[in-house]
C-alpha positions as CSV (number, residue, x, y, z in Angstrom):
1,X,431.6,118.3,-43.5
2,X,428.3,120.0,-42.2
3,X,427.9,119.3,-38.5
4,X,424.0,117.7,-38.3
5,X,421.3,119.7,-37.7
6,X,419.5,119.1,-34.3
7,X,415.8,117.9,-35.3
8,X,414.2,118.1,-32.0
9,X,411.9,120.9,-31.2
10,X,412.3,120.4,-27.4
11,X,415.2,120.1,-25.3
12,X,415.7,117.1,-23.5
13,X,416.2,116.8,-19.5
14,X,417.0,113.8,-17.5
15,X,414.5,113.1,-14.9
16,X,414.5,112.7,-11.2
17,X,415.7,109.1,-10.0
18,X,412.4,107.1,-9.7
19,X,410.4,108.5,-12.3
20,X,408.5,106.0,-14.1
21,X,406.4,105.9,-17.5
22,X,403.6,103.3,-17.3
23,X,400.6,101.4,-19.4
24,X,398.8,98.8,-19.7
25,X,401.5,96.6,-20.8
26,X,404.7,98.4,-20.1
27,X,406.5,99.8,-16.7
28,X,410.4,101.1,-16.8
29,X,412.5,104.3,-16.3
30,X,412.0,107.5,-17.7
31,X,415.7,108.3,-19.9
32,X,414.8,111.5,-21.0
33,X,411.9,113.7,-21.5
34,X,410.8,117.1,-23.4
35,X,407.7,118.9,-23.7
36,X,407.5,117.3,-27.1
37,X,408.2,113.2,-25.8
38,X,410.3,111.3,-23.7
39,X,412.1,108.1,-24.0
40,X,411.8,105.1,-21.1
41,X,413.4,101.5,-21.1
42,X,411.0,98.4,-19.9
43,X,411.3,95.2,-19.6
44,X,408.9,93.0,-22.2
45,X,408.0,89.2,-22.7
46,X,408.8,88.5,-26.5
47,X,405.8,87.1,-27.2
48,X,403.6,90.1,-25.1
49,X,401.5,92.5,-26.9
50,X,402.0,95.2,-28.5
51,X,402.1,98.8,-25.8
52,X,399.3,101.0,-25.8
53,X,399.5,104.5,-27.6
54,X,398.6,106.1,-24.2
55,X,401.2,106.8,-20.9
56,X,401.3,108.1,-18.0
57,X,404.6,109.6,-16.1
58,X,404.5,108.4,-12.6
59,X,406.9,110.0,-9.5
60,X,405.9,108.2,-6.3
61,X,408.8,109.7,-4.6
62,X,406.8,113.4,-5.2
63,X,403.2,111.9,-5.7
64,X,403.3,112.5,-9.3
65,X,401.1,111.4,-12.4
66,X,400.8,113.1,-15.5
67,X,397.8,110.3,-17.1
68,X,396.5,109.1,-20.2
69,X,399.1,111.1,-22.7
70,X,398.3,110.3,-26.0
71,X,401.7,108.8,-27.5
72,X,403.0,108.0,-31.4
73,X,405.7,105.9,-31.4
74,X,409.3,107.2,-32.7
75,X,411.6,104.2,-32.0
76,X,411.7,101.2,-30.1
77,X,414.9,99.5,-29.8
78,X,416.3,96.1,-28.6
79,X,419.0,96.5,-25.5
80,X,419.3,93.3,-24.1
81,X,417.8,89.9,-23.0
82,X,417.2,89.4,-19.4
83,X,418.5,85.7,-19.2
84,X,419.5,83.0,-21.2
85,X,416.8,81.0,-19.8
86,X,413.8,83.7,-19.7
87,X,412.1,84.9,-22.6
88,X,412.2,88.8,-21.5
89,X,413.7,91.3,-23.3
90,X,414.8,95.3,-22.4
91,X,413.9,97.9,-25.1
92,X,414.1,101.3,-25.1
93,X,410.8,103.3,-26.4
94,X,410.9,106.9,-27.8
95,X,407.6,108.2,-28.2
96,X,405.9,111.4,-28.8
97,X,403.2,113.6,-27.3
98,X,400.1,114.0,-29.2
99,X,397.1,116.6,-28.7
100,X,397.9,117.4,-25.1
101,X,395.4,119.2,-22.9
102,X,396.1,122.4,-21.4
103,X,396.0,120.7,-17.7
104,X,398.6,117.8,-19.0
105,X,401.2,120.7,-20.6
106,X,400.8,122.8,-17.6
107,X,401.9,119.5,-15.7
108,X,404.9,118.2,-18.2
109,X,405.8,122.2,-17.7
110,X,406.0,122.0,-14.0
111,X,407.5,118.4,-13.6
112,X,410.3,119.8,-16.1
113,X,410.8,122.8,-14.3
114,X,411.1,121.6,-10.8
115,X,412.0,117.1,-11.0
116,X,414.0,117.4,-13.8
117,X,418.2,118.1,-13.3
118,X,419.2,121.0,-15.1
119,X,422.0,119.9,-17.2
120,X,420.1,119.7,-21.1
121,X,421.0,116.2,-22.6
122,X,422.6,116.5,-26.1
């Protein structure tokens, strides 16, 4: 058997404690990220709308923001209902980075470089 070829272009990094993507309709954790995308789990209503195509990646801790990244959407996958009794869900998004400036890669470069922990995720 032929082990499976890796398909990412990027390498993957996990992310300082804290660090946050964020819309209009969607707040939660930052799992991974690349120069190429990054993948976050938030917390949604079932019956909310749908999340924007644009993020931003928020680091309060640092007084970080990397705004308005234009997104596409790879995956978005059910974890877990909050409660019995609520009608929130967790999902986990993968998206994506489309056409970014030169001032928002110089910015995904640095937060990589210097917030991210050094240990590549498989």
């Amino acid at each position: 058997m032929c082990p499976q070829k890796e398909r990412r272009q990027f390498k993957r990094f996990r992310p300082k404690d804290g660090t946050m993507a964020v819309n209009t309709h969607a707040l939660g954790p930052v799992i991974d990220i690349s120069m190429g995308g990054l993948a976050f789990r938030y917390t949604v209503d079932d019956a909310s709308q749908p999340i924007s195509d644009y993020l931003g990646i928020f680091l309060s801790s640092d007084d970080i923001l990397i705004d308005r990244l234009l997104t596409k959407l790879i995956s978005d996958e059910f974890i877990s209902h909050s409660s019995s009794f609520l009608t929130t869900s967790t999902r986990k998004r993968s998206v994506q980075f489309l056409n970014i400036t030169d001032t928002q890669r110089k910015s995904l470069e640095n937060f990589i470089a210097k917030k991210t922990q050094k240990n590549l995720l498989s």
